[in-house]
Legacy VTK file of the C-alpha trace (Angstrom):
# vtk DataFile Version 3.0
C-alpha trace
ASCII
DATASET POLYDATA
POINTS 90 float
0.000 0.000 0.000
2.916 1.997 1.076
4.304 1.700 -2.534
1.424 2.274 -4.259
0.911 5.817 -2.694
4.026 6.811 -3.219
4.059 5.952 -6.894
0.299 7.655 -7.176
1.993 11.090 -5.811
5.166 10.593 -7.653
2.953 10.523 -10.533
0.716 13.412 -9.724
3.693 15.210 -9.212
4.972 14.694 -13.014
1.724 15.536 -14.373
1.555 18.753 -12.279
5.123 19.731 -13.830
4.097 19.264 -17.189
1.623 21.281 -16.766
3.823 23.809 -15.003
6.273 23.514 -17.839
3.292 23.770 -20.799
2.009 26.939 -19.294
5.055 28.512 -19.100
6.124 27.385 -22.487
2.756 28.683 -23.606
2.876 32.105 -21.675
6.326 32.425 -23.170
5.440 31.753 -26.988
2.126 34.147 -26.336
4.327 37.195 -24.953
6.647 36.315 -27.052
4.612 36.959 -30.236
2.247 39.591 -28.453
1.821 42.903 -31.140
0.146 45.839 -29.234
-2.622 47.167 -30.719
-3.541 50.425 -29.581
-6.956 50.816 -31.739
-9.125 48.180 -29.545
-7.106 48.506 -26.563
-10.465 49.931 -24.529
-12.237 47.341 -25.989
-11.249 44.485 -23.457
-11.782 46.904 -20.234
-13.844 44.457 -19.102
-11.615 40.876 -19.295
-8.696 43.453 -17.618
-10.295 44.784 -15.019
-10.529 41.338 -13.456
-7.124 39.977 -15.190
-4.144 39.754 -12.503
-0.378 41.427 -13.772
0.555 38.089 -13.793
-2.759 35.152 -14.633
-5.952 34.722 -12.427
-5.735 34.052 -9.148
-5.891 30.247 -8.151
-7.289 29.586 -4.337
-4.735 26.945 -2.579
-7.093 25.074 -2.059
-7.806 24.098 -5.850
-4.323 23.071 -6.099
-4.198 20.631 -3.171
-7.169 19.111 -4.791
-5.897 18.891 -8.448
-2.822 17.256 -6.754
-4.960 14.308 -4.513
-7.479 13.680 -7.028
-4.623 13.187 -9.410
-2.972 10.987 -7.205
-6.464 8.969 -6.596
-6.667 8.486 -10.328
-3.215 7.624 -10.473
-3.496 4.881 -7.781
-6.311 3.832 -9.505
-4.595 3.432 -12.898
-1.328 1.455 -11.350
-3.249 -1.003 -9.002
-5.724 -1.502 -12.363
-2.280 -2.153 -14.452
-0.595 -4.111 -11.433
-4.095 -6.643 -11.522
-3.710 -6.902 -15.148
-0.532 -7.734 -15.540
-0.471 -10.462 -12.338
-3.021 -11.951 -14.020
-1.744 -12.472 -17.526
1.814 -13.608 -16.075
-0.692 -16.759 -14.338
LINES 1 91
90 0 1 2 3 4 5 6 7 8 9 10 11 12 13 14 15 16 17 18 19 20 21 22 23 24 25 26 27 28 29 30 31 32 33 34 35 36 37 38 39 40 41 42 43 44 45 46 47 48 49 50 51 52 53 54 55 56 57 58 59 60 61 62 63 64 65 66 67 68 69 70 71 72 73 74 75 76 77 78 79 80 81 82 83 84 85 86 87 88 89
């Protein structure tokens, strides 16, 4: 049991760093290739009045979850493999 949790949150963990590293990859590419357009700037007032300087604002919480219910579906995933796999080596 001990084993199996451990590879559920080692494997929530690399999910949540891909997804780390494909925002930032994205945010980078996006900024990167951003052209200012000064015509329908007061257009958006809306979206960036609630836009932070740096993404929305994410509650703790949320992330806590994401990681555990990862991890859950992870478990889930190895101990379905682990079954399989016992019981085509019989």
């Amino acid at each position: 049991m001990k084993r199996l949790l451990i590879k559920a949150s080692i494997f929530s963990a690399a999910i949540h760093v891909i997804y780390l590293l494909w925002i930032v990859g994205y945010s980078w590419f996006v900024t990167r290739n951003y052209v200012p357009d000064i015509a329908d700037a007061y257009e958006n007032i809306a979206y960036l009045q609630n836009e932070v300087t740096f993404g929305f604002v994410i509650h703790p919480v949320y992330t806590i979850l994401s990681f555990i219910i990862i991890a859950i579906i992870g478990a889930l995933g190895i101990q379905f493999y682990d079954s399989f796999r016992l019981k085509r080596a019989q």
